[in-house]
N, C-alpha and C positions, 0 to 999 in steps of 0.2 A: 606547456598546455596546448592539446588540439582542439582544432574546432571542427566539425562533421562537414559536410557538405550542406546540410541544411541551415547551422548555425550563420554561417558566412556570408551569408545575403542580409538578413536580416542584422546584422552590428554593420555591414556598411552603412545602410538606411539608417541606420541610428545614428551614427557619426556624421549622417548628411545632413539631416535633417538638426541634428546639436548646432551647425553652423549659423542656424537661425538662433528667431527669438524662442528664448527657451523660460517657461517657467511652471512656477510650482514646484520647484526641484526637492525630492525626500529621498533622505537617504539613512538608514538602516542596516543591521544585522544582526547576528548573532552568536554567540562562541557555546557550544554543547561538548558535556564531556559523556557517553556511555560506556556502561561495565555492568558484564554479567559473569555472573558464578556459577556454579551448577553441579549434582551429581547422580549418576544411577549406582542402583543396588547392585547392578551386576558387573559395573566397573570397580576398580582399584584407586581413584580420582574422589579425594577429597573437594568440599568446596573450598574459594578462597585458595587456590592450590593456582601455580603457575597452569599447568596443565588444562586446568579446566574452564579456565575464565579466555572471555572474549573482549576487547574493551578496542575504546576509538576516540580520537579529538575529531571537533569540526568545526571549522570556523565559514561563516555565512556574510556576505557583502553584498546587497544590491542597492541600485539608483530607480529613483520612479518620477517624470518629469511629464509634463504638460506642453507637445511640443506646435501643436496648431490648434484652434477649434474643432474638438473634437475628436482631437488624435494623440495619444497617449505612446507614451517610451516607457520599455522595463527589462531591466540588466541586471543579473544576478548571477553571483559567481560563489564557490562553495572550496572548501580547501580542507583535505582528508590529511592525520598524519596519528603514527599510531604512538609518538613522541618518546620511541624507544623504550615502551615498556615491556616489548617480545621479550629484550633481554633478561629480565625475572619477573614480571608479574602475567602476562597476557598472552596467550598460548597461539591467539587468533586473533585478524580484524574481525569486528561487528559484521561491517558494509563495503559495497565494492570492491569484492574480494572473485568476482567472477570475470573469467575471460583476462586475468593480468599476465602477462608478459612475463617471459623467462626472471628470474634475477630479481626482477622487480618488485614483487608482493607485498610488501612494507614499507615501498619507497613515498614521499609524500604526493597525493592525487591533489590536480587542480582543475576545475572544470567550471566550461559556463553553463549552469543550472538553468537559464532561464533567460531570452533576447528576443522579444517580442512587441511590434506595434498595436497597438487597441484602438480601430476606430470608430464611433459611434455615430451614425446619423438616423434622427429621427427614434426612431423603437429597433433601430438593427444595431448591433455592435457587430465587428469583424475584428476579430482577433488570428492574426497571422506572425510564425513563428514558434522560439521553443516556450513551451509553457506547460502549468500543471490540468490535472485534468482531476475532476469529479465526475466520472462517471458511474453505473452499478458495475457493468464489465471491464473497463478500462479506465484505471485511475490514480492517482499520486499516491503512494504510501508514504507517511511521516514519522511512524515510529522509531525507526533505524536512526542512524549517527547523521546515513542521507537521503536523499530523496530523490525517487525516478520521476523523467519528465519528457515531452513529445515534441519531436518537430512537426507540428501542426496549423491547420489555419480550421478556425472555430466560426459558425456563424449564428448569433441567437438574435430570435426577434420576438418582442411584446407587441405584435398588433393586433391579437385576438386578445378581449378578456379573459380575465382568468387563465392566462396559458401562456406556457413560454416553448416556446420550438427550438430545437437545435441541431445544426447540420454539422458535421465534423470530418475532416482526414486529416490521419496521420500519415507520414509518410516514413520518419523510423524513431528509435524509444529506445532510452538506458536501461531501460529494467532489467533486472538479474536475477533469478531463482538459486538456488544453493550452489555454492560457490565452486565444489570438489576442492576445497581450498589445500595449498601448500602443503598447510601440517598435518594435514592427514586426520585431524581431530574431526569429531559428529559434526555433520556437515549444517552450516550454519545459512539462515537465510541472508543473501545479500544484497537484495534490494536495487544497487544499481551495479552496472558490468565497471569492473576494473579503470579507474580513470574519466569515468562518464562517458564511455564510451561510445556510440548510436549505431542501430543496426538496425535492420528491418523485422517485419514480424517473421518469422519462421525460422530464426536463425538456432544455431545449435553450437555447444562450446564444451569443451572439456578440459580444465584446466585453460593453459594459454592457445588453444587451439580454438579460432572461433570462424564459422561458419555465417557468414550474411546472406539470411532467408528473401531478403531486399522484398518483402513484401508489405504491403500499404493495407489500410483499415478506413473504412467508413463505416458510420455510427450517425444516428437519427435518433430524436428524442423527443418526448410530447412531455410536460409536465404541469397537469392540469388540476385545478381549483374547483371542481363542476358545483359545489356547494360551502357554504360555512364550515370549516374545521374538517374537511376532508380532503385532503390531495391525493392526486394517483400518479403517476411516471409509466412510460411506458419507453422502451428501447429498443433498436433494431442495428445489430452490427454483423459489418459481412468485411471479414479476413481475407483479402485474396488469395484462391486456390488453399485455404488452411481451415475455416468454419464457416458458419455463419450463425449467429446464436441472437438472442430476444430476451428480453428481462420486462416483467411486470409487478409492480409492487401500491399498494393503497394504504394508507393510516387515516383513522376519523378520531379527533378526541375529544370527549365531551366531560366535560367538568373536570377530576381531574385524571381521569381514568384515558387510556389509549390503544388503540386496536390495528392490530398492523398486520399484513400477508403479501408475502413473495411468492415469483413464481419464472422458473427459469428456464430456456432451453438451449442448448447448443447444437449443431447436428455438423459434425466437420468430413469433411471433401475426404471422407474415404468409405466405398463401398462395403466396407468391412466392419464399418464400425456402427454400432447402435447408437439412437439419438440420448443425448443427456440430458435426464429434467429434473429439477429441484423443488421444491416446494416449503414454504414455512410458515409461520404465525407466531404471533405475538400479541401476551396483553399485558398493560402497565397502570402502574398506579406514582402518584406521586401527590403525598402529604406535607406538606410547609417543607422543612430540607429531607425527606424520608423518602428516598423514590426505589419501587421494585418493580421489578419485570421479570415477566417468564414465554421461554420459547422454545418451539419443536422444529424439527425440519428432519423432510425424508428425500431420498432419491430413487429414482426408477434403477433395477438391476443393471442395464445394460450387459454390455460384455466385456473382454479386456482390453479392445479398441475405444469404449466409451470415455469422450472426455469429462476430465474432471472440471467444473462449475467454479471459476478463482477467477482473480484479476488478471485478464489477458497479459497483462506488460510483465507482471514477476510469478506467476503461480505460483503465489504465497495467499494470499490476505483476502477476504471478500469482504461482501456488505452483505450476506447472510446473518438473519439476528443469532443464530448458534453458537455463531464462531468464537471462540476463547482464545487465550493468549499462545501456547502452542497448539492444542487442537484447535486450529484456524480454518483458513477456507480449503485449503488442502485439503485435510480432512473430512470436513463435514460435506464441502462439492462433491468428496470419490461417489461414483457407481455404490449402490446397494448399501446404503448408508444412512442411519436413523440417528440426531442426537436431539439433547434437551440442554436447558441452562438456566437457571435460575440465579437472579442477578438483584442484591441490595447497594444502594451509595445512601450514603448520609454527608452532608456538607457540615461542617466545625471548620465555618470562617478560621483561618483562608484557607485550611485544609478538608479536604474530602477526601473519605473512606469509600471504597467498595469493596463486595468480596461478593464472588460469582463459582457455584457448581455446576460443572457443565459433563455429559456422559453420552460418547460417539461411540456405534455398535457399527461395525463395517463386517456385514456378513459375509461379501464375496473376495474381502481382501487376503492376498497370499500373507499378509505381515501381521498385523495389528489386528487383535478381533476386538475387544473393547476396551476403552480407554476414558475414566474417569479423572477430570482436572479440576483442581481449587485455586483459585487466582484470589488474591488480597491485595489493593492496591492502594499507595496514598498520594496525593497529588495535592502540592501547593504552590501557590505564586504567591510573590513577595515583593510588594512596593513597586505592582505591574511591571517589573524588570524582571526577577529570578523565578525562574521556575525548576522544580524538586519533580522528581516524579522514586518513587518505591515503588517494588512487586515483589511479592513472593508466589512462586511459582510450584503447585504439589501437584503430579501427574501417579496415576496406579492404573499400570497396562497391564491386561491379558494379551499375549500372540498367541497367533495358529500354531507354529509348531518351533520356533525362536522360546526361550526362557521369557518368562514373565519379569517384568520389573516395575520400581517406581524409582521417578524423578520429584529432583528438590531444584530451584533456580531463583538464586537473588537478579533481580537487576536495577540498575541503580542510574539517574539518566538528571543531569544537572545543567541547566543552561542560561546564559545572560542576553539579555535582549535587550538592544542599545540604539 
């Protein structure tokens, strides 16, 4: 196991600070299995087929301890292994399949996810260290087997009412975009780089070949209450030498109806490139367990230097209301780009159903011109320990000048929390 440059400061402080009185001690984890199946009309690849499926174990350990007034410890550690299924069932890892090392691609990953002080005085917390992030631009994905996370130090303060301010830099981050993985299969999103790797923003990898961009982020944030049942957020991040971009978003909800609008820009450090902007809405309703929702989102043309609108750390995933389960933020962020989604859940204690159509038009894209997806999902927990998660996945693409196809994707995602 390594630890980054950033890691290492931070667990000595930890192990200094343990030498004291320590308390409060919790301690937790988790063991997750995922497995996906999948197939196009235009391949030879059954589902359920060695070939076609992606699958991963994960096993999750952290400590959370109470180490002065005021000042909090949290140590978290994650353990990837793909438990020898390559050899006949799983074609591919899930996650953290980018940026690995010769030889290595299946070897088992151990990484510390998370090694961070929390200290609070007054209405300010400072949090310094690796930890997760919720932000609209830059934030933790959990979907996957794992989970990207930042060496960062966080500053939020409640001294104004109704309002919480946040100041942030990160200085480098696991995330990982598609793998170009080993097997040469459709290239799979993976969430975090090969072993938990940490790099800076701007980096670039091809295969085991990884490039450190060594470049750092600050992010600013207002998230404000100005009335009853209405909050707004508002953001400002600047990528050194790589963008600098701004996200605004509002929801008011009155009885039991909800009203929601985004609005995004990025404009990145190159004369060449046009500015990125997003925009979306959304209205919902929700009836005793009946809740639906519907939403639009369009983008400005740009050009082919305009950046795509996604979570900075993996350009995969947003917090666009559009975004569906493949046709994600990738997607629906590109340049010249219109989708919609309509979206039911119904909850049947302890399980809930949803099923969502969503339909991305990418007018100036060389690949994909429109792609409609139907996602059916069911989700249950069990005796607050087990959690199930089902999806069934149907995509029907049009391309520009590639063969039209459609996709089928089981995934299947079981985990115990202990």
């Amino acid at each position: 196991m390594k630890l980054s440059r950033g890691t290492a400061p931070f667990l000595a402080l930890l192990l200094a600070t343990a030498t004291y009185a320590v308390e409060n001690v919790k301690v937790d984890g988790e063991a997750k299995l995922w497995y996906q199946t999948g197939n196009k009309s235009i391949d030879s690849f059954d589902m359920f087929r060695q070939e076609s499926t992606v699958g991963q174990a994960a096993l999750e350990l952290g400590v959370k301890a109470d180490l002065y007034s005021g000042l909090k410890g949290n140590v978290r550690g994650i353990v990837l292994d793909s438990l020898g299924l390559q050899d006949d069932y799983i074609q591919d890892i899930s996650s953290a399949g980018a940026g690995y090392e010769h030889g290595s691609y299946y070897k088992t990953q151990i990484w510390i996810s998370e090694a961070n002080l929390d200290y609070k005085i007054s209405n300010t917390s400072v949090i310094a260290g690796r930890q997760t992030l919720n932000t609209p631009l830059l934030f933790t994905e959990r979907w996957n087997a794992s989970y990207n996370t930042f060496d960062a130090v966080v500053v939020i303060n409640n001294d104004i009412p109704k309002t919480t301010l946040v100041a942030g830099y990160v200085a480098q981050h696991n995330g990982g975009a598609h793998a170009g993985n080993a097997t040469e299969i459709v290239a799979f999103p993976s969430t975090t780089m090969h072993s938990g790797e940490f790099y800076g923003f701007g980096s670039t990898y091809n295969g085991s070949r990884v490039t450190d961009g060594e470049k750092g982020a600050y992010f600013f944030g207002a998230m404000v209450k100005p009335i009853d049942k209405l909050v707004a957020n508002l953001w400002y991040y600047d990528v050194n030498s790589i963008h600098k971009a701004y996200w605004v978003d509002a929801e008011y909800k009155i009885s039991n109806l909800i009203f929601g609008v985004q609005n995004s820009g990025i404009d990145r450090a190159l004369s060449s490139a046009d500015d990125a902007m997003i925009t979306a809405a959304m209205v919902g309703c929700t009836i005793d367990k009946l809740s639906v929702d519907v939403a639009y989102s369009t983008t400005d043309e740009g050009n082919a230097g305009t950046a795509t609108i996604v979570n900075t750390a993996t350009g995969d995933k947003s917090k666009v209301y559009t975004q569906s389960v493949f046709q994600d933020g990738a997607m629906v962020g590109t340049r010249d780009t219109t989708a919609w989604r309509v979206n039911a859940g119904y909850k049947f204690d302890p399980v809930k159903l949803s099923a969502s159509v969503q339909n991305t038009k990418q007018d100036s894209s060389t690949s994909m011109k429109e792609g409609t997806e139907f996602d059916l999902i069911a989700t249950a927990n069990i005796a607050k320990l087990v959690d199930l998660t089902g999806m069934y996945i149907h995509r029907d693409v049009d391309m520009k000048t590639a063969r039209d196809f459609q996709q089928n994707a089981v995934r299947l995602i079981a985990s115990v929390k202990f």
